[in-house]
N, C-alpha and C positions, 0 to 999 in steps of 0.2 A: 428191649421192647417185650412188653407181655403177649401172650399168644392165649389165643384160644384153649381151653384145658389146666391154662396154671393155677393155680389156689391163686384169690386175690390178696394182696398184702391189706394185713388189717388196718385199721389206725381209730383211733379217737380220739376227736377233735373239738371243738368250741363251736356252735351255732349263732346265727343272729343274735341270740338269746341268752347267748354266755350257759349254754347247755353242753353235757357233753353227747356226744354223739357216736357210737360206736356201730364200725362195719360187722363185727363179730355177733352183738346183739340182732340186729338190722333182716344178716341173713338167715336167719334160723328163722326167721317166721314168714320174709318173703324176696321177692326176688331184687335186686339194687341197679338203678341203673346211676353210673358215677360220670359225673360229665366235668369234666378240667378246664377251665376258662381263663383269660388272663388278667383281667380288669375290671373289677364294678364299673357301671352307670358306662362303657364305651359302648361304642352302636353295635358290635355284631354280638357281642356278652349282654346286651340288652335284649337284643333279637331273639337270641336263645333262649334266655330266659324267661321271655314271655312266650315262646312258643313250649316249654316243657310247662308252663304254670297253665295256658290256656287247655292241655290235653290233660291235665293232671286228673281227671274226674275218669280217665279211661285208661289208664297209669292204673288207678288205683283198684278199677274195675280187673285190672289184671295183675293183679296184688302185685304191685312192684311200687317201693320205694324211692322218688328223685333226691337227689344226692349232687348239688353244684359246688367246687372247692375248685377254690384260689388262694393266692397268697395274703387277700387283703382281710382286713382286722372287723373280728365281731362287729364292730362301730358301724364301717361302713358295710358291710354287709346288710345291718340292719337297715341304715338310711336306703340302702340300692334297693331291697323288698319294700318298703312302705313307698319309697317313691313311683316303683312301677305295681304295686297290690301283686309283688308276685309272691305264690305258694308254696313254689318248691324249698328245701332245706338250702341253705348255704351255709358251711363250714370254711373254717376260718383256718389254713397250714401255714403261718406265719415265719413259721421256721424252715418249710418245703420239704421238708424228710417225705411227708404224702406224694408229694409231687415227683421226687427223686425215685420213690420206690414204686411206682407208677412209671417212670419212664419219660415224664411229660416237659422237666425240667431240660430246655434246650437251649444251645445257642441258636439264637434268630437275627436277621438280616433285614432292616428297612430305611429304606433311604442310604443306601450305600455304608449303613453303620451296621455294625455285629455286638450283640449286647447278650445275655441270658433271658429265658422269659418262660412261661408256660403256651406248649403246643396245645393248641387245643384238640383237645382227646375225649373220647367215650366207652367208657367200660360195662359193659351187661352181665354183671353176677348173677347167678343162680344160686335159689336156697341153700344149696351145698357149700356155696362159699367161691366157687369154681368159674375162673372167666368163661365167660359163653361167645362174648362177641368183643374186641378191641379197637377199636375204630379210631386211628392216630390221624393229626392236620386234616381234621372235617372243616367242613362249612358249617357256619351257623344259619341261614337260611332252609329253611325245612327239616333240618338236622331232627327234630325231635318228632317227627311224622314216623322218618327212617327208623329210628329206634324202638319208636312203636309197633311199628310192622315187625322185627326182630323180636320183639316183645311176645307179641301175639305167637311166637311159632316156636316158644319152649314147652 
């Protein structure tokens, strides 16, 4: 697991938009907050993501970049943004290497089955590139208030 103080592992990735998107670029000019979800269009990855799109105007106000990565494909990425008008970036780790190097690739347990999947996690980079804050198995309800507050105090 990543700690507070590690260099964040870089990557670039594919957006909605078949862009690419790079961490490396990203922090040199401000600050990232990378949030790990496991599923377009499911209720709590929905939740989330409308509550980081809803605050996005205060995100931005405190120069920091939203940053949602999952495993699932540009395509649906894009459908998941148009269908909820959400803002934030989604990048697309289809292969998981992001997700592995992150930490966030786990086995999970529901309904008495054990399968692989992504923890939902959140990472708060700093200009430098440097975790500031790691936040593993959040909640998606309020989750992006929390991060904002965390925000506000670099």
């Amino acid at each position: 697991m990543l700690q507070p103080g590690d260099q964040a592992p870089l990557f670039s990735l594919p957006n909605a938009d078949m862009e690419r998107v790079s961490l490396e670029d990203l922090t040199h000019r401000r600050h990232c907050v990378i949030y790990f979800y496991p599923k377009d269009d499911t209720p709590g990855c929905t939740m989330e993501a409308i509550e980081f799109s809803d605050l996005q105007d205060d995100f931005e106000a405190a120069d920091t970049e939203i940053i949602g990565i999952s495993k699932d494909s540009c395509a649906s990425h894009g459908a998941f943004r148009d269908k909820h008008g959400l803002s934030v970036q989604l990048l697309a780790d289809t292969d998981g290497e992001t997700c592995e190097a992150y930490g966030v690739w786990r086995e999970k347990e529901a309904h008495g089955e054990k399968r692989m999947g992504i923890m939902r996690s959140t990472f708060v980079v700093d200009k430098n590139g440097l975790i500031r804050h790691a936040l593993y198995d959040v909640k998606p309800k309020g989750h992006a208030a929390q991060i904002l507050d965390l925000i506000r105090t670099l």
